[in-house]
Structures are given as C-alpha cells and as structure tokens.
N, C-alpha and C positions, 0 to 999 in steps of 0.2 A: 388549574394552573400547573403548568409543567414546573416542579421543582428542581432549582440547582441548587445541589451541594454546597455549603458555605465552605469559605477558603481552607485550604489543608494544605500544609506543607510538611514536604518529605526531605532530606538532604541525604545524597549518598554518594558515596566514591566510587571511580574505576573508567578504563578508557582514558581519551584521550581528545580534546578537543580540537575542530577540525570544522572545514568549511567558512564562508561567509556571508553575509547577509546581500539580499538583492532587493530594487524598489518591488514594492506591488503597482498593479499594473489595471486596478480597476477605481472605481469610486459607485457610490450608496444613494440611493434617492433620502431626501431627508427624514422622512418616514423611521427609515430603519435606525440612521444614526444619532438617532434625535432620542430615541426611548431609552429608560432609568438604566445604571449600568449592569449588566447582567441578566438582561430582563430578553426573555422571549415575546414572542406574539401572544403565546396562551396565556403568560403570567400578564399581559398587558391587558386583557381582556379577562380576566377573570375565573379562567378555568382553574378543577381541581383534581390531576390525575397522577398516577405512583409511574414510577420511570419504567420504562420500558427498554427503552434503548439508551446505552452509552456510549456517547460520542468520542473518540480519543484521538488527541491533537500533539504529534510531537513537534517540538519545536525547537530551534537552537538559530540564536542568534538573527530569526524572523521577524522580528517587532512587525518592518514596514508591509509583512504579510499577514499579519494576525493581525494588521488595523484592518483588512476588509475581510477575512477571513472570520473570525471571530461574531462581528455582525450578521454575516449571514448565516450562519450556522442558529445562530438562535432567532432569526427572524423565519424559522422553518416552519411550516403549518403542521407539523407533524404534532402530539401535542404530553406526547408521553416519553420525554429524553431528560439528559442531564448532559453537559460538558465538560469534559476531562484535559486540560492541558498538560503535557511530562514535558517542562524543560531541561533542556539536556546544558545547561552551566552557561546560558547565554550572558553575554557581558554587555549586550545591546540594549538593556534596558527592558526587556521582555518581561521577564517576572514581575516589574514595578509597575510596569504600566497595565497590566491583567490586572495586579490587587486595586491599584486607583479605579481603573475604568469599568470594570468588571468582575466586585467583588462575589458574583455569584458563581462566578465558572470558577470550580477545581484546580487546583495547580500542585501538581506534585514537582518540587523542586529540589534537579539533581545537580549535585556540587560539580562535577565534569560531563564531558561529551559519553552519553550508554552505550550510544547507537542505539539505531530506530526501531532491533527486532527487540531487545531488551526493554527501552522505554515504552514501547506498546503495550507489551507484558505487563509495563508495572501499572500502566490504566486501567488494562483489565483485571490487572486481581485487586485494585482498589476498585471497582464494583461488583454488582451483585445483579445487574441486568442480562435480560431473557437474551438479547441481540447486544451485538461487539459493531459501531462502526468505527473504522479509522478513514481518518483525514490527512490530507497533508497541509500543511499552515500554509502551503504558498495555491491552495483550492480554495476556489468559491460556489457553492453549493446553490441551487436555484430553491426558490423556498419549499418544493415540493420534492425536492430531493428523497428526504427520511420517509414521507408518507411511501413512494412509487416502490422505494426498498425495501420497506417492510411488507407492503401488498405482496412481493415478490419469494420475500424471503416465507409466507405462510400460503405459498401455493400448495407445499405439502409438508410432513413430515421430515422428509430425509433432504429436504434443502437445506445446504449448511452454510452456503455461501451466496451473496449475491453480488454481481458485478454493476456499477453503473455506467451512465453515457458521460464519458469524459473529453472534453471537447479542449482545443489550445486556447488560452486565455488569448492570446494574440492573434487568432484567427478562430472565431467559432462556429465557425463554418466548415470546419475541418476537426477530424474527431482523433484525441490524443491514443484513446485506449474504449475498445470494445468488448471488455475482460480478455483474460492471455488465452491462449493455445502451448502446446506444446508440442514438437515434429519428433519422427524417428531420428533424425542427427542431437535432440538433445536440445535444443535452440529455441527456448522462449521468445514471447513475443504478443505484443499486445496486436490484438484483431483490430483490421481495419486503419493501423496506423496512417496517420495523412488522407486517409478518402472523405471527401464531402460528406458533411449531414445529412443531404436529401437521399442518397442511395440507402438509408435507414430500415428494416420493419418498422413495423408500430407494436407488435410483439413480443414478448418475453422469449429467450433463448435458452437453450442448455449450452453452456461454454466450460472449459477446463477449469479456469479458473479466476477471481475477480482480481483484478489491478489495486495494489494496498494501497494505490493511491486516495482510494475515495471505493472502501467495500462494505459490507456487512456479515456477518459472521456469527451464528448462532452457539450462545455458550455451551448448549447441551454438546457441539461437536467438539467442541474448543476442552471440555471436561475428555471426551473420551481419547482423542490424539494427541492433546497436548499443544501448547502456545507454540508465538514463531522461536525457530531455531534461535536462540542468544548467540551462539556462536557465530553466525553470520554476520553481525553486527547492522549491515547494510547493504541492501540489492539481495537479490532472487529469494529474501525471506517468505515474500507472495507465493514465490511459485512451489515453493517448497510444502510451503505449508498446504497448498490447493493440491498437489501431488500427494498429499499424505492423505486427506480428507479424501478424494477420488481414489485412492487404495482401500479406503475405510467403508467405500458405500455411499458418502456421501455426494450430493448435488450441487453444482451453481448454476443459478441462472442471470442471466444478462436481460434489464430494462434499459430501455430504450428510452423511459420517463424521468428516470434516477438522473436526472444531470447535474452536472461539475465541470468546471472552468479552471484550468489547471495550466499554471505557468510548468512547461515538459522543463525537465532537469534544473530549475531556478537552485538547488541546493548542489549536488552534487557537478555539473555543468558545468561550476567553478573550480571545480577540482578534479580534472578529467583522468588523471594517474591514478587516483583515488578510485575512483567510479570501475577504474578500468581492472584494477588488480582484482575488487571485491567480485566484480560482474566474472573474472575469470575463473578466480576459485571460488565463491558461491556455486555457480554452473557446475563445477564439478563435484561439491561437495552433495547436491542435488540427483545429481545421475547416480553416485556411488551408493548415495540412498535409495533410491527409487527407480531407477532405468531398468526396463527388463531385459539383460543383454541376452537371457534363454532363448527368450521368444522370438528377439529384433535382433538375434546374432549377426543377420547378414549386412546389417545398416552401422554395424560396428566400424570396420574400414573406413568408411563413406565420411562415421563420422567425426572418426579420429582426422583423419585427413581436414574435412569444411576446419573442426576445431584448430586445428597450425593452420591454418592458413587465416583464420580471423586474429591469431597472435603476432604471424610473421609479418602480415601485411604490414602493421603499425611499426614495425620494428626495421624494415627494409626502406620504409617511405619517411618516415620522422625519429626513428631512433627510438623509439618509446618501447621500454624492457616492462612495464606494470600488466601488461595483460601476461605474457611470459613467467613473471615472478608472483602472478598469484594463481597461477594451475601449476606451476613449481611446489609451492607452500599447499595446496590441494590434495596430491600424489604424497607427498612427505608426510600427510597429515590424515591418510584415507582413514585408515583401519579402524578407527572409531565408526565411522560413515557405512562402511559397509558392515560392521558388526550391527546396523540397523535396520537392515533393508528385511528383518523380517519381524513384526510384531503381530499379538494376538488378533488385533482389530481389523488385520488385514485381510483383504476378500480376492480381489482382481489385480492387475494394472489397468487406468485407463485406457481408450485407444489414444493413441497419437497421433497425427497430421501427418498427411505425405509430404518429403520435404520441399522444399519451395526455390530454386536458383535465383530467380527474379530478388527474392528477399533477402536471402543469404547475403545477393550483393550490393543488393541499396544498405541494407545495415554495414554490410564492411568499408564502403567508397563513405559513409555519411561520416563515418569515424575516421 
C-alpha cells in the first residue's frame, strides 16, 4: 500500500500574493473519483510499500485544478510515492477542501504567496525521498506517468533529472513541452513546443533539461547543488536549476511514456506584466550564473542584440515596460549572480543549441 503522510500543517510569512484562479479543463471516469479520500490505487488494492518518490504540488488559489489534479496523481500505478501539496495563502478554499476531501495528502500551509521556487523547496525538505517530482496543480498526469519516470530516471547513476511528455490540456495532440534546451543567445525553451504527438520517438532522450512543470529530480543531485534558486521566485527556476546540475555532470533524460496534460500558463497567463518582468530578469539572472561568455564570446553581440529586441518589441507595440524593468532590476542586482558562476561541483558547461530565427520570432510575435 503506497502510504500518504497524514495531514501536516506549516504556516509561514513572506511575499506577496498574486495571481488568480482559472476553471479546470478536464473530468475523471468514476472509478477514480469515487475511491476513499486520499487513497491511491495501491492503497485501494492492498499493497504494502515505503515511499520512494515525493510528489510536490504548489498551489495558490487552484481549487478548481486540484479537483482533477489531485485524483490523478494518486490514481498512478506507480506504487511507492506519497503527495506533498505547498499552499502558497490560497483564499479559494484550497487548503479546506484537501483536508475534507483528501485527508491523506500532505499540506504544508503557507500564510502568503512563497513563490513556486521557494514553496517547492519547502516539499522537498519536508521529505526524505530517493526521487523529487514536481507538479503543477493546473497538470494531469496519465496513471502511468510516475512508473515511465522513474524507469527513466534509474537508466543510470548520474541521471538526475527526468523530463516528461507534456501535451496541452486543450489540444493533446499537440505537445506543450519535450524538456528545455538552451541556445547560445541564452533563450530557453521547451522542445517541440506546438508539434504533434505523432512526430514522437518511442525512446528515451538526453535533453538539457526537464520542464518543472511535470519533472523528476534525484535527491542525491538535489543534496550536491543545492534546491531551486529562492530568489527567482517564479519562471526560469527550471532552467536554472538544469544548468547547474549539467555544470555538475549530471543527466536528464526525456520519456516519451511520462505523460501530462497541462493547461500552458493557466497561472501566470493572467498576469502577463508579471510573467514578463520574472521571464526577464530570471533570464539574466541565469546567464550571469551559468553562460560561458569565454567560450561563446562571439554569440555575445548576437545576443545582446535578440535580447532588446524581445524587450523593445513589447514596449514599441503595446507600451508594456515589465520585460524592460525586470533585466533593469537583473543588471542592478548581478554581482551576487556572478559571484556564483563558479563552485566546486562544477566540471564543464553544457553544449548549447545553435540559435534558431524561426523561434526567436514565433516567441516574440506570440507575445
């Protein structure tokens, strides 16, 4: 029986609350939402196994996505996890309706908005499991999700991350995120974004790095580099973290079984000024970290330049100063950033992607 942690509550201060709540976009065969509250498949069926993996689910003010979310996560066949929800100060009723409905899942409950790099952290050091996945509350996971990532994530030793197939809740036919990449301009980005299902492998990949949307993430690497940036608060906390693990030696690899249905921006998408400052100074906070300008001097120009020009566009076509005033507060704020870019764990830079034109401009004209 997969055991979940009985209720735990945390409270704690800081931040700022932010965002709004959006519908979910799916529904449950009665099977799933019919079984005792809290209860997996394996606990329904009688098995008896120690946790393996820890699920972590932040949340804020997602009720109406953690009613389908939440179900499918424990109707996983996987059979060794537990569920970690961090609420981040939801006023939506979130917190009450997890202890009514689902007294078994974990709830660390936080008095204000953390942000998502911080409330992750705090799921993970409220466990003691081998494997870290993070969820986002507005994903729903196919029940064979946790098994296909953890096959992946013990292909070897030095795999420390796995990526899954994240497909749009509103079209799943079309795939949201096939783990990130990263280019010499600096420019994350999730693989395969908008291409059909069927142009798929059936095979595992090696990719930069997994989409925190729906990843996996081995503590032993998590012990050696350290959690997501806090400082980030929200956006490129993924890529930062996959940049430092592939400085460290470590692997991710990309299943193609691991799938997830994920409403693309349902949280942030509401708040587009928002989305826009963090995505600008995250980015840079990231490169000042990790960019090898030694190596990639000459892709410097190239990508100072693409950069103005994904700030000015917004700012010359709709007036919007948030991408502008958060690589403003970046530069003002480097010298911690670069006082980093070199620790003992560190071995290489990955390689990077040759840059992409095609992409550079469907990202800029999409915004």
């Amino acid at each position: 029986m997969k055991r979940c942690a009985s209720l735990y509550t945390i409270g704690a201060k800081h931040a700022t609350s932010i965002f709004a709540p959006t519908p979910a976009l799916w529904s449950f065969p009665p099977d799933v939402l019919s079984s005792q509250p809290g209860e997996s498949k394996q606990q329904r069926e009688g098995a008896s196994v120690a946790e393996r993996v820890a699920v972590v689910i932040v949340n804020w003010n997602g009720l109406q996505h953690l009613r389908t979310c939440i179900p499918a996560v424990l109707a996983q066949d996987y059979p060794d996890f537990q569920v970690v929800v961090v609420d981040n100060g939801s006023t939506d009723g979130s917190g009450e309706w997890l202890r009514a409905e689902f007294p078994g899942v974990r709830l660390i409950a936080n008095e204000v908005n953390q942000g998502f790099a911080r409330a992750t952290n705090q799921g993970i050091r409220a466990t003691e499991s081998a494997y870290v996945a993070t969820l986002n509350n507005d994903a729903r996971p196919e029940p064979g999700w946790l098994s296909a990532m953890v096959e992946a994530m013990e292909h070897e030793d030095r795999v420390g991350m796995v990526a899954a197939q994240i497909r749009f809740a509103h079209h799943p036919d079309r795939l949201d995120s096939a783990g990130i990449e990263v280019d010499r301009l600096g420019i994350a980005w999730n693989r395969r974004f908008g291409q059909p299902v069927g142009g798929e492998p059936s095979e595992v990949q090696e990719v930069f790095g997994p989409c925190g949307a729906a990843a996996l993430y081995r503590r032993a690497m998590l012990e050696e580099i350290g959690l997501f940036d806090e400082r980030f608060f929200a956006y490129y906390e993924d890529v930062e973290l996959a940049w430092r693990a592939r400085r460290a030696g470590w692997r991710c690899l990309y299943t193609p079984q691991g799938r997830v249905y994920h409403v693309h921006s349902a949280t942030g998408g509401r708040m587009p000024a928002f989305k826009a400052y963090h995505l600008g100074r995250n980015k840079w906070w990231t490169l000042f970290k990790h960019y090898p300008f030694r190596s990639l001097g000459r892709w410097v120009p190239l990508l100072l330049i693409s950069d103005t020009v994904a700030w000015l566009w917004p700012l010359l076509r709709r007036g919007e100063t948030a991408g502008l005033r958060g690589r403003w507060a970046a530069f003002r704020q480097r010298e911690p950033f670069l006082a980093e870019r070199d620790a003992p764990f560190y071995r290489a830079s990955p390689p990077l992607q040759p840059p992409c034109l095609r992409r550079f401009l469907l990202a800029l004209f999409k915004g």
